[in-house]
C-alpha positions in Angstrom: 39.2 -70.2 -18.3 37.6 -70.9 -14.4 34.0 -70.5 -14.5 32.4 -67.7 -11.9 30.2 -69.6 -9.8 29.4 -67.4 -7.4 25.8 -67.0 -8.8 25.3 -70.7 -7.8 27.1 -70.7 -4.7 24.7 -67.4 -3.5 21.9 -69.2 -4.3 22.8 -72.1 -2.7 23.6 -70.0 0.6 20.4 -68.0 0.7 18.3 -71.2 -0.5 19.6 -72.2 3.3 19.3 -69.4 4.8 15.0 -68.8 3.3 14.8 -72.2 5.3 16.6 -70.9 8.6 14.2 -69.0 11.1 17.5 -67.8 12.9 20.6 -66.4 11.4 23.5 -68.4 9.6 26.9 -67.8 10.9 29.6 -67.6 7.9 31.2 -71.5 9.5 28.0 -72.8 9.1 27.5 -71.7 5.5 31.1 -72.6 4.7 30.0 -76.0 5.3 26.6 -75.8 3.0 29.3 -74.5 0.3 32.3 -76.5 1.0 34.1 -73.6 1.5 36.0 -71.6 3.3 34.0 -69.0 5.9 36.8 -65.9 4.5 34.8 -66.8 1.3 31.4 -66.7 2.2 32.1 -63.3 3.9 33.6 -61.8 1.1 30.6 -63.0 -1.1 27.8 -62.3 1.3 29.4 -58.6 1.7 28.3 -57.9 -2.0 24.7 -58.6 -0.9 25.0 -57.0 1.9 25.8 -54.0 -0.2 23.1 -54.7 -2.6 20.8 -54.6 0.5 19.6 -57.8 -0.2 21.2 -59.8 3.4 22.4 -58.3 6.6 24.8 -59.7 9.1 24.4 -59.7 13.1 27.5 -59.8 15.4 27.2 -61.8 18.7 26.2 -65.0 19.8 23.0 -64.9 17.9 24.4 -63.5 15.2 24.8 -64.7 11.7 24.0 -63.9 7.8 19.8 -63.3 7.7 18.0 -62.3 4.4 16.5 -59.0 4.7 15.0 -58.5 1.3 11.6 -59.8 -0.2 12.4 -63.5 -1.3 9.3 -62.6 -3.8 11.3 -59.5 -5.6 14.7 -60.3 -5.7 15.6 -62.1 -9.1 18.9 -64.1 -10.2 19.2 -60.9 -12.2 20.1 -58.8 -9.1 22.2 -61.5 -7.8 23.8 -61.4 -10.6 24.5 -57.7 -10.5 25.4 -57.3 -6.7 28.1 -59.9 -7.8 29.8 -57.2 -10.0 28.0 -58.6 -13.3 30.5 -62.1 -13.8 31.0 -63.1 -16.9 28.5 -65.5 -18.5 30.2 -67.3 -20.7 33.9 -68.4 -20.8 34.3 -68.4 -24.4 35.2 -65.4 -26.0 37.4 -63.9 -29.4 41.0 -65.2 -29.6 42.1 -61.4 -30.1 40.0 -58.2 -29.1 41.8 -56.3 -31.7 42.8 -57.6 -34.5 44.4 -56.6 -37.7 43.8 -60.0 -39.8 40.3 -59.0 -41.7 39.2 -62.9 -41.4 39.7 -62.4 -37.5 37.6 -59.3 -37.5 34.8 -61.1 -39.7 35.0 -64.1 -36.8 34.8 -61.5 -34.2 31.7 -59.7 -35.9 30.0 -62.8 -35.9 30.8 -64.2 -32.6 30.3 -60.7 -30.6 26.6 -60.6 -31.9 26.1 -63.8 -30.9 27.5 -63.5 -27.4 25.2 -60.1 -26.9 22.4 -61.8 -27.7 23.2 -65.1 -26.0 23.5 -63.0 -22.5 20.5 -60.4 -23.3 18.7 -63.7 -23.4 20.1 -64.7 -20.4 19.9 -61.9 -18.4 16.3 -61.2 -19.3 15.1 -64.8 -18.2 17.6 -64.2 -14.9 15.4 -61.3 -14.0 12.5 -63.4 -14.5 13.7 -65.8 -11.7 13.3 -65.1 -8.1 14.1 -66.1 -5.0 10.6 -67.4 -4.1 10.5 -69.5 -6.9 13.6 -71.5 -6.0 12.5 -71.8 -2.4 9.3 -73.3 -4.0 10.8 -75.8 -6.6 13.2 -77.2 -3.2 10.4 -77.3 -1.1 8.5 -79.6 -3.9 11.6 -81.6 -4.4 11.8 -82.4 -0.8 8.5 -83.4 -0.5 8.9 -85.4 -3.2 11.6 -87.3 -1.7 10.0 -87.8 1.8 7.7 -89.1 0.2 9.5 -91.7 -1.3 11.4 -92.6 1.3 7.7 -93.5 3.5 7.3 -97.3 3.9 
């Protein structure tokens, strides 16, 4: 099964964008992602729903956050994206007739709801502002290694 990683590649776009004083055009996101800019507007349209980025048209236009980097969590990412899947695993058969199945499925359901409560509850503890912080700290960090 592909793994959805639009999650990671939203972040990684709007990580960009918090450190852009002017709009990003979709091309010049593309290139952040290594992607294509068809994909990035079909992504950054969900947030755009979500109210969370808005788009310009023109020569200065571009992709520009308009929501609180300080309220919006991973959580809300995660649901403007139309909830993706968390996990790739899953039950061989949703329904099945084989009672030793349905014992595995029991067992592996419970685990899976609590595995992604846990998740989900720690993504809506996350936010926008404390990504930008942790890469701002990292690339201190490395500056300051690189000085002579």
């Amino acid at each position: 099964m592909k793994r959805d990683s639009r999650l990671s590649s939203v972040l990684h776009a709007l990580l960009h964008m918090a450190e852009r004083e002017v709009p990003m055009t979709s091309g010049d996101l593309a290139k952040c992602l290594g992607t294509n800019p068809v994909v990035v507007r079909r992504t950054m349209g969900f947030l755009r729903d979500a109210g969370i980025v808005a788009s310009d048209r023109g020569h200065a236009g571009g992709w520009r956050i308009t929501a609180d980097l300080n309220t919006i969590s991973l959580r809300q990412l995660h649901d403007a994206l139309g909830e993706p899947a968390l996990f790739a695993v899953g039950n061989r058969n949703e329904a099945p007739e084989c009672l030793v199945e349905q014992t595995v499925n029991a067992a592996l359901d419970q685990s899976f709801a609590e595995a992604e409560a846990l998740l989900l509850a720690r993504f809506g503890e996350i936010t926008l502002s404390d990504l930008t912080a942790d890469f701002s700290m990292r690339y201190a960090a490395l500056l300051k290694q690189k000085e002579p």
